[in-house]
N, C-alpha and C positions, 0 to 999 in steps of 0.2 A: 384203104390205107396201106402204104408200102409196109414192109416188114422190116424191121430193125435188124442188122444180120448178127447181133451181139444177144437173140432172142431164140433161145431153142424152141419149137414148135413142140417137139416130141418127149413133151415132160410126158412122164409117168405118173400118174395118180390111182390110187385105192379109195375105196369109202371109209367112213369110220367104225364100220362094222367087221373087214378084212383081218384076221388072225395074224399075230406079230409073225407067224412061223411063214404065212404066206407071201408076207410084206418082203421077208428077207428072200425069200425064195425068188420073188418078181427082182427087187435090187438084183440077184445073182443072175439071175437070165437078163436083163435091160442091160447089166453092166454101167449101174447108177448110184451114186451114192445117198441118192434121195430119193423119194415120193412124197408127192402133195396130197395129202388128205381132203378129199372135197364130197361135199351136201348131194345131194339127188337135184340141186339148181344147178352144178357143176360152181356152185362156190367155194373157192379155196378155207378150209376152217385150221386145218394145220397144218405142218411139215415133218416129215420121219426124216432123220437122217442115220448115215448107218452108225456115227457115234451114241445119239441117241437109242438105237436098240441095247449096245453092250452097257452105256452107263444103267440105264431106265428098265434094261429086265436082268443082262446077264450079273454085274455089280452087285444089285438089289435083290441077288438070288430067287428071282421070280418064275414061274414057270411061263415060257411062251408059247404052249397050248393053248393056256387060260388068259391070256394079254389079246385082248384089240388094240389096233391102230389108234383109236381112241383113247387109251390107255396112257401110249409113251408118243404120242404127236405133242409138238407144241402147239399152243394153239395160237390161234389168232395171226397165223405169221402176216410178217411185213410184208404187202404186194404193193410192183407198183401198173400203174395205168399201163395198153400202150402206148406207144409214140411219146416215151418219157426219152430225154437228151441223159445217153451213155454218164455224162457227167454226174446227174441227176442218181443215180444208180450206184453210181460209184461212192458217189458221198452219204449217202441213205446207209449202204452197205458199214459201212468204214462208222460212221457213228454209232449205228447199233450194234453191229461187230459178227454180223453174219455173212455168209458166203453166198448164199441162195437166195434168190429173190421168187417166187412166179408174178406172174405177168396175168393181168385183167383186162377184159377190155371195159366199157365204159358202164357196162350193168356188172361188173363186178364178178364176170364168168370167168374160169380160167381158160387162160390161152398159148401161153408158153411159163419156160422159165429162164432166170438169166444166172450165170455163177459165177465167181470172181474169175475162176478158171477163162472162161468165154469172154470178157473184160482184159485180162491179163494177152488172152493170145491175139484180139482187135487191137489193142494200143500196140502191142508188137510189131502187127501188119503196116500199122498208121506212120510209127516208126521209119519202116523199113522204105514204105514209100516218101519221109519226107527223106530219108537218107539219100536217094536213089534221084529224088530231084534236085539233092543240094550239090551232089557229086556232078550232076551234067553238065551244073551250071558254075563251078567254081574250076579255078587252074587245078592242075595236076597234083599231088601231096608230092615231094622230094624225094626221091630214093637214095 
């Protein structure tokens, strides 16, 4: 199956056993604002995001020695299939009002992730290329 190019490959994920302190440590080296939490199936079971760490431990005056990723993941996140239509994605996003998506393939493994970010810079491109054919083919703009 082709890869959707609005699908990053290279999520990052931890188990739910990973220490909140480590979670953040892997965010600052990935240069990520997220990790997917996933099962010893490589099932997605939650999402960290780095908002997530400061509401869910630093807010909450917690210590994050004693916090697993378990802890402050949400669970259950929204995943969708691959070879889901960008639109599909878009509008999933947009109702339930997340940013992040990952990506499953058909048993439900993770496989990538998608972000509004990666959405936002593909309709830019899609943009730019309808721009670019509408200019070849229309007269001049006036100067």
């Amino acid at each position: 199956m082709e890869r959707m190019k609005y699908i990053r490959e290279d999520v990052v994920s931890v188990s739910p056993d990973t220490s909140a302190v480590d979670v953040a440590k892997i965010m600052d080296r990935k240069n990520v604002g997220s990790v997917v939490v996933v099962g010893e199936d490589s099932r997605p079971t939650g999402i960290i995001t780095d908002r997530d760490m400061i509401v869910r431990i630093v807010a909450r005056d917690k210590r994050p020695e004693e916090m697993k990723a378990r802890d402050i993941m949400t669970r259950d996140p929204t995943a969708f299939t691959e070879g889901m239509p960008v639109t599909d994605a878009m509008e999933r996003m947009m109702k339930e009002g997340i940013r992040r998506m990952p990506i499953v393939d058909r048993n439900g493994r993770l496989t990538g992730i998608v972000t509004q970010d990666d959405i936002i810079r593909l309709l830019g491109e899609e943009i730019s290329y309808i721009t670019r054919n509408i200019e070849k083919q229309s007269p001049p703009l006036p100067r």
